[in-house]
N, C-alpha and C positions, 0 to 999 in steps of 0.2 A: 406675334410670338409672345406667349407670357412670360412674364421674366420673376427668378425667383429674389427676396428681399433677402437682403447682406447681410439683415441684422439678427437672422435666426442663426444660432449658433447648436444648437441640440438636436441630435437626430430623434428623440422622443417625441420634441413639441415639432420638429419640421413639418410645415407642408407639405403635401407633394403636389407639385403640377404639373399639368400634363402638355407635354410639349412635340407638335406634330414633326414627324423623321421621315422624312420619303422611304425607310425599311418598313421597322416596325415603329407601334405608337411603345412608348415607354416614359417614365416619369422623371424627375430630376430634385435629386435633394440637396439645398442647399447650404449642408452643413458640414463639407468634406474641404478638406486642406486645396489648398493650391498648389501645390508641389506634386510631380507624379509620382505616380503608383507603380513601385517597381515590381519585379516577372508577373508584367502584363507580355502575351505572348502575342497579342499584335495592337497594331497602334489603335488608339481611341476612335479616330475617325474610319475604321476598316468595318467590312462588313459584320452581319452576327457570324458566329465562330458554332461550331458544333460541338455536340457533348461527346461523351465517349461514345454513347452507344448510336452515334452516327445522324441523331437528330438536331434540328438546329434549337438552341438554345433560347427562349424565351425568355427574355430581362425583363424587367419595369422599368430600365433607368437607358435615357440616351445623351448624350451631350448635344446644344444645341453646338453648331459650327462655327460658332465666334470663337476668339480664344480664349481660351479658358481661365477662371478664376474662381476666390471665394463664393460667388454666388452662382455658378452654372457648373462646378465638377459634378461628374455621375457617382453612384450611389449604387453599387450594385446588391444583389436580392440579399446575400448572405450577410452584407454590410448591414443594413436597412433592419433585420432579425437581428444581431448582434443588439441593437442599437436597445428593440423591444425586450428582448432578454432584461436589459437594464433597469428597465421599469419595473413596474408594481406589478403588475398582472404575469410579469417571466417568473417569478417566485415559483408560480403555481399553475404553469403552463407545463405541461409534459408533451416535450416532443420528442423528435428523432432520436436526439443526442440523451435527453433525460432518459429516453427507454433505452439505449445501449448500457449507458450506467448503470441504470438499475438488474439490465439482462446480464454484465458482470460480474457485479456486487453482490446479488443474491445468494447465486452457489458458491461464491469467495466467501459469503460469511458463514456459513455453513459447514466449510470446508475447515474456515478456523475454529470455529465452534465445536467440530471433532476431538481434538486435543483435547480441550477442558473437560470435556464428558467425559472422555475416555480414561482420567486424571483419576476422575471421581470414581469409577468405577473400581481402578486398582485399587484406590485408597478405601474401598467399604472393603473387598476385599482382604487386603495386607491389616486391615485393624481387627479382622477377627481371631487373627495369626495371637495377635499381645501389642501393647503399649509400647514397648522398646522398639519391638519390630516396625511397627509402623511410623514413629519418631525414626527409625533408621534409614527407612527407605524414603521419608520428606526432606531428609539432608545430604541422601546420595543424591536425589533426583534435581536439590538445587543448585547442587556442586555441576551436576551433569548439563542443566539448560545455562551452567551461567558460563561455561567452556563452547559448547554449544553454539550458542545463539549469538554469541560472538562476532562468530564469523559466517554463523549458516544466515543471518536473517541480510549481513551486507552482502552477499554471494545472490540470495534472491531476489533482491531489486533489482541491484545490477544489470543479473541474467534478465527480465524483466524487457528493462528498456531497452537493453542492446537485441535482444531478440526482436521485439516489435521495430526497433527500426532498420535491423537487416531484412526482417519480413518486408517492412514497407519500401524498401528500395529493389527487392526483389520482384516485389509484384508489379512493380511501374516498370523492370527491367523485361517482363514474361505479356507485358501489354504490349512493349514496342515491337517485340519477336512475336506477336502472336499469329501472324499471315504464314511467317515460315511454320510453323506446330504446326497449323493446319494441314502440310502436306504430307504429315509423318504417317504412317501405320500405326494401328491401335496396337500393336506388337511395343512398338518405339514409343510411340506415349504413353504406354504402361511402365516403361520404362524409367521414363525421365518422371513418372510423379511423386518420389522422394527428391528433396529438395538439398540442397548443399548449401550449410548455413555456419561458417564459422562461428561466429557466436554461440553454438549450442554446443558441438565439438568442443570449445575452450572452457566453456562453463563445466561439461561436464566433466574435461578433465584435470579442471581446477578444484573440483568437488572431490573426486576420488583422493588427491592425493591430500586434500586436508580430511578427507576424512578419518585415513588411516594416521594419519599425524595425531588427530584427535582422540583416534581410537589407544596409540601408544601411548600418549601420556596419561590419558586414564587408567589404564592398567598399570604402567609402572610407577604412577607419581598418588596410586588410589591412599595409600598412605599418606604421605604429604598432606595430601587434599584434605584427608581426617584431622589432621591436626592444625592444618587452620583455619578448619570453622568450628575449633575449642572441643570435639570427642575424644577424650583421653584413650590407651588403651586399655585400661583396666574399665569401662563404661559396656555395660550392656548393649548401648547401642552397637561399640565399635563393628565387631566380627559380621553381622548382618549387613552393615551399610558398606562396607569393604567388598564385604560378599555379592551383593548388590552392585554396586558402583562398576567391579570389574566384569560382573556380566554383560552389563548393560554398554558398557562400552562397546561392544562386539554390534552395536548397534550405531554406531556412530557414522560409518560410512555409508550404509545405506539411508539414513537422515538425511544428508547432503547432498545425496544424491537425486533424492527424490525431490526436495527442494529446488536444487537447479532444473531438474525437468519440470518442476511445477512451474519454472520462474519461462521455462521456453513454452509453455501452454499457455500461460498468462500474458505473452508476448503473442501471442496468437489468437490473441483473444477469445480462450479456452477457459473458462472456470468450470466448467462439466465436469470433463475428462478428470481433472484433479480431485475432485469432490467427489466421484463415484470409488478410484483407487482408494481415498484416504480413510472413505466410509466400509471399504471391502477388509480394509487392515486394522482397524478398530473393532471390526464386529470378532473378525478370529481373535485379535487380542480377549475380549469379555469370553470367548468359547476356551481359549485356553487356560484364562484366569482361573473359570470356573473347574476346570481339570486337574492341572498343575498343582495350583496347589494346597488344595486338600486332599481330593480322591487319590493323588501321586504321592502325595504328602511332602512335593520339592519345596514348601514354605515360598520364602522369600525369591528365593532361584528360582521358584514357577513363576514368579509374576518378571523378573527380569526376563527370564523365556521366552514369555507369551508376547513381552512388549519388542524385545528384539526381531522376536519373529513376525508379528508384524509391520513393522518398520520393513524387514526385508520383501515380504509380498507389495505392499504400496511401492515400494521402488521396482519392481518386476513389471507390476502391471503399466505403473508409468512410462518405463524404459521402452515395455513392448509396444505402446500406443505409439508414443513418441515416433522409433523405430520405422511408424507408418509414413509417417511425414517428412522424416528428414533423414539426412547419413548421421547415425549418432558417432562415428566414430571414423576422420579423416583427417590427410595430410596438412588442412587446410590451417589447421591453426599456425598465426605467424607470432612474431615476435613482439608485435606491434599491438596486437588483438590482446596478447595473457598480458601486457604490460598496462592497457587501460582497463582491465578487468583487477587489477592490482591496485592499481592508482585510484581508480574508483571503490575500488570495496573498503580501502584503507582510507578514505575521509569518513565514509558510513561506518567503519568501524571506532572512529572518535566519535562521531555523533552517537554512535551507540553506547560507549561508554559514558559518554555526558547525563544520557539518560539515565543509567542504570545508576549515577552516583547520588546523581538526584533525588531521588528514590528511593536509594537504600540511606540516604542522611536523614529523608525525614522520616522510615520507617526505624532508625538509629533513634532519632530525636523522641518517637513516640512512644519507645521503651521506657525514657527517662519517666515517662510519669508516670509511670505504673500498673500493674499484670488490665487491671477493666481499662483504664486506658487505650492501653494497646490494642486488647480483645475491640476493644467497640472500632477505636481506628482501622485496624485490620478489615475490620467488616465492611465498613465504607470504602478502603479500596481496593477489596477484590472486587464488588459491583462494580468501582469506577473502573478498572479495567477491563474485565467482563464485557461491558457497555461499549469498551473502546474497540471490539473486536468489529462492530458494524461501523464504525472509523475508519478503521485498517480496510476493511472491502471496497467503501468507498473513493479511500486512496488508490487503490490497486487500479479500482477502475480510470480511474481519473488520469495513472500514472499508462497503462495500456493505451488508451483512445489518443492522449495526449501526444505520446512516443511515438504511435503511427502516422499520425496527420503531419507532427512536426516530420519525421523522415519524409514523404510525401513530398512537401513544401506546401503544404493546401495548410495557409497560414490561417485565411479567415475562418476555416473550420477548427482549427487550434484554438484559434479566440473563444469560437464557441462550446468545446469543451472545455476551459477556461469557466467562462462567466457559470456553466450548465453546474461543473463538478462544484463548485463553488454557493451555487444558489440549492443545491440537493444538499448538501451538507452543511448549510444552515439552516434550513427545515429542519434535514434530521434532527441537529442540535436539537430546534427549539422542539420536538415531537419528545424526544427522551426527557429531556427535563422534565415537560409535563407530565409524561407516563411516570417516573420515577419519584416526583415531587406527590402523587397521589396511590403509588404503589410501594417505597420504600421501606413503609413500617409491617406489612407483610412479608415484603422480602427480607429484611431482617431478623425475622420470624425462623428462617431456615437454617440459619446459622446457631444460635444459641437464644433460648429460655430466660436467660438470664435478665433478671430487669437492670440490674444497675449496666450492663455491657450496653444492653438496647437503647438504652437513657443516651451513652454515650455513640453510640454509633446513629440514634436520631440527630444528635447536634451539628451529625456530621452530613446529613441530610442535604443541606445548603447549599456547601460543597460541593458536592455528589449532583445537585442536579441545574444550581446556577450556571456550572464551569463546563455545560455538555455543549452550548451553544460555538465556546470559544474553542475548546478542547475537539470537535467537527472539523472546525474551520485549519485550526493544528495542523488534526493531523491529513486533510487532504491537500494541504498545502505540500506534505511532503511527497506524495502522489505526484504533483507537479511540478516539483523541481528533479524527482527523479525523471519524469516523464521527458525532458528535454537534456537530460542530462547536467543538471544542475547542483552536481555531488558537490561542491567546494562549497560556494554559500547552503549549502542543507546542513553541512558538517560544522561552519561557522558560526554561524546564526545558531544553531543549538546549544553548542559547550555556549557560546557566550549568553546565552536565557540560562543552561544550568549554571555557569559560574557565578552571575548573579542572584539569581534564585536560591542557589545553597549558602553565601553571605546574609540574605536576606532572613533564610529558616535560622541560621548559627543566632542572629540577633532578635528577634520573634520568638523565637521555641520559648527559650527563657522566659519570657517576659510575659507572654500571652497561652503559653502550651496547645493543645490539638487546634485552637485559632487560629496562632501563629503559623503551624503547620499549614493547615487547609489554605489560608493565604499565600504561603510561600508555593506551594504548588499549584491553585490558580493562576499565581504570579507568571510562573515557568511556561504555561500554556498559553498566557495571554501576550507573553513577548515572544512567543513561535508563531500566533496569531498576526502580530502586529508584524513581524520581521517577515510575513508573507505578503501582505498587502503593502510593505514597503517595497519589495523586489518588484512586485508587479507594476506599481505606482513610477518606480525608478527606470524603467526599460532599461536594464542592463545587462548583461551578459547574454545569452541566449535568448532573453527576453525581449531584446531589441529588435531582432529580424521578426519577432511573431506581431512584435506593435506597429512594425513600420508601416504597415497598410492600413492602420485604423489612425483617428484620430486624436 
């Protein structure tokens, strides 16, 4: 019998030898711990075990029958791919797991990609209205996403994860029942294929009622809000952005609504379905734009109109799709379910502030030095945001596949969405940079004319396209700590990269101006980078049970 050497320690560089089993022949890699391997469902020395769909299982890996240690534990197939992942060649290997990724992430960024266009199209729109007009409605609409996004973007992560893992406890619950379904009538299992999902029932009804929260302080507080982002009332802007603001409010509930059914498709690992509604209410928005408000001549209230009423068809079509699949609306919600949907939205909601303060100190910082300053900074990171929207897909994806497998318990396929999400979103990084590093002074072409703004928003180039590799890894990192439920450190680890990072810019701006900036905000991204590869490095918290079978 060949016996494997103690002294290989890497399952990259491991041999495999091939060691004869009166079953089957299978391999044996000698580079797995000596301690067992817990929910194994039956002992090592038992025969091969069947798959689900009722065939026997074909390993490469058998223990011989001495007892077991460093140099003779098995190695099974999925372990043995983890391992290759890790190497050079998994970069750029596209398998199973890299094409579910990418099968999510496509029409997720597409889907976000809607919004920005749709931005744009108001805004050609509303600016041929007048200058005031259009300065009015860019300061309703920042009042409007920074109330907003608040609370709508920690509602649909949330929704997100907890959907995909009531999904996945559900589906391992409808495999063990699935002998009794068979004897029902196509009457009775027509029946039963909406699904009962608390988590989607709690989301949504967590959604409505901030919605119309959201909806009333807009309308009553649209004053307020005027005055403190500095529109006096004696300003041209004021009456339009008032006017504006309070329409658009009426818009606010169906936003969040749509949102959490986006967050239970995306938990279903649906980015379609979402992408087609989001793209059906964006096109009547440009349809009504274009009616409203000139041929109608409702100005400013056309284009609030058009956007509300879209916003309200995307959540129709949503609701009704949805509708298919599950009970949108039952007793089920308990006390226990709205309480960790609270508990979890309210750490995302600090880490959501952490970012936004972030942000807005060095876009604070980058006034200081003056109107081309700014202008050119500006331009740098609306791209760099822009850019971060095929970020955000990747997360999404990473945060879905991840959610399911962990509810599951199929740990080593966790792993390997893990290493997949991880190694696809440093390509990407390094893919953007290069495309941006050799297209940026074109694309800065579309914003402004102007040489001295261009001068400065080339400087800002470096920036822009060094920080896409780290700023990748960012933000799918948060993909996976949502993915497992990992809202405490996602929330921690953020404020504490903004609260350093904004110390940092305070002491830099001065000193070094849009340099000091552009550092202090790589900075922010690369301690979100680094406090990711910490967690994962550190097996803790939920981390732990997904490592405890690997090495």
């Amino acid at each position: 019998m060949a016996a494997t050497s103690p002294t290989a320690t890497r399952p990259v560089a491991a041999a495999l030898i091939r060691v004869p089993h009166p079953g089957i022949n299978c391999f044996s890699s000698p580079c797995c711990h000596s301690r067992p391997r817990p929910r194994r469902a039956t002992p090592w020395w038992s025969r091969p075990r069947c798959s689900r769909k009722g065939k026997p299982v074909v390993t490469d890996v058998v223990e011989e029958e001495a007892p077991r240690g460093p140099g003779n534990q098995r190695e099974d197939d999925e372990e043995a791919e983890a391992g290759s992942l890790r190497g050079v060649l998994g970069w750029l290997r596209l398998d199973g797991v890299a094409a579910d990724i990418i099968s999510i992430a496509a029409p997720a960024a597409l889907a976000l990609a809607a919004d920005p266009i749709t931005a744009l199209v108001d805004t050609a729109f509303v600016g041929h209205i007048g200058s005031a007009e259009l300065a009015a409605v860019g300061a309703s609409v920042a009042v409007f996403n920074l109330v907003s996004k608040l609370f709508n973007v920690p509602l649909l992560n949330v929704t997100t994860s907890f959907v995909a893992e009531q999904q996945a406890v559900d589906a391992n619950s409808s495999n063990t029942t699935g002998q009794r379904d068979e004897s029902l009538t196509p009457q009775k299992k027509g029946s039963q294929q909406r699904k009962v999902l608390p988590a989607v029932s709690t989301s949504l009804a967590l959604a409505a009622g901030i919605g119309l929260l959201e909806m009333a302080a807009l309308i009553f507080g649209s004053g307020t809000l005027m005055n403190i982002i500095g529109i006096p009332v004696d300003s041209p802007m004021r009456a339009p952005a008032e006017q504006f603001l309070t329409l658009r409010a009426y818009g606010a509930p169906p936003i969040i609504v749509a949102l959490a059914a986006q967050g239970a498709f995306r938990g279903f690992l649906d980015t379609k379905t979402p992408l087609y509604a989001v793209g059906a209410g964006n096109l009547l928005n440009a349809i009504l734009d274009a009616v409203l408000i000139f041929p109608l001549g409702l100005g400013v209230s056309g284009a609030a109109l058009a956007t509300v009423s879209s916003e309200y068809l995307t959540a129709f079509i949503l609701l009704w799709k949805l509708n298919n699949e599950v009970d949108l609306f039952s007793w089920n919600i308990v006390g226990d379910g709205v309480i960790r949907y609270l508990k979890s939205g309210g750490l995302l909601i600090g880490r959501t502030i952490a970012v936004f303060l972030t942000l807005t100190l060095s876009t604070s910082l980058a006034t200081r030095e003056g109107p081309v300053p700014m202008a050119g900074y500006e331009i740098s990171l609306q791209v760099w945001l822009t850019i971060s929207l095929l970020n955000d897909a990747l997360a999404l994806a990473g945060q879905a596949l991840l959610a399911s497998e962990y509810a599951k318990g199929n740990y080593k396929q966790a792993r390997m969405v893990v290493y997949r999400i991880l190694q696809v979103g440093g390509v990407t990084g390094v893919v953007l940079a290069a495309t941006l590093l050799v297209g940026f002074g074109s694309l800065s072409l579309l914003f402004t004319d102007d040489p001295a703004v261009l001068d400065v928003a080339q400087s800002g180039v470096w920036f822009v396209t060094i920080s896409q590799p780290v700023n990748a890894i960012a933000f799918v990192a948060d993909g996976l700590y949502y993915g497992v439920s990992d809202f405490a450190y996602a929330a921690y680890s953020t404020i504490f990269a903004g609260a350093f990072s904004s110390v940092f810019l305070l002491i830099a701006a001065p000193n070094f101006g849009l340099g000091g900036i552009w550092a202090g905000l790589t900075l922010f991204m690369s301690l979100r980078a680094i406090a990711c590869f910490w967690r994962l490095g550190s097996k803790g918290g939920p981390w732990e049970i997904i490592w405890s079978e690997s090495e």
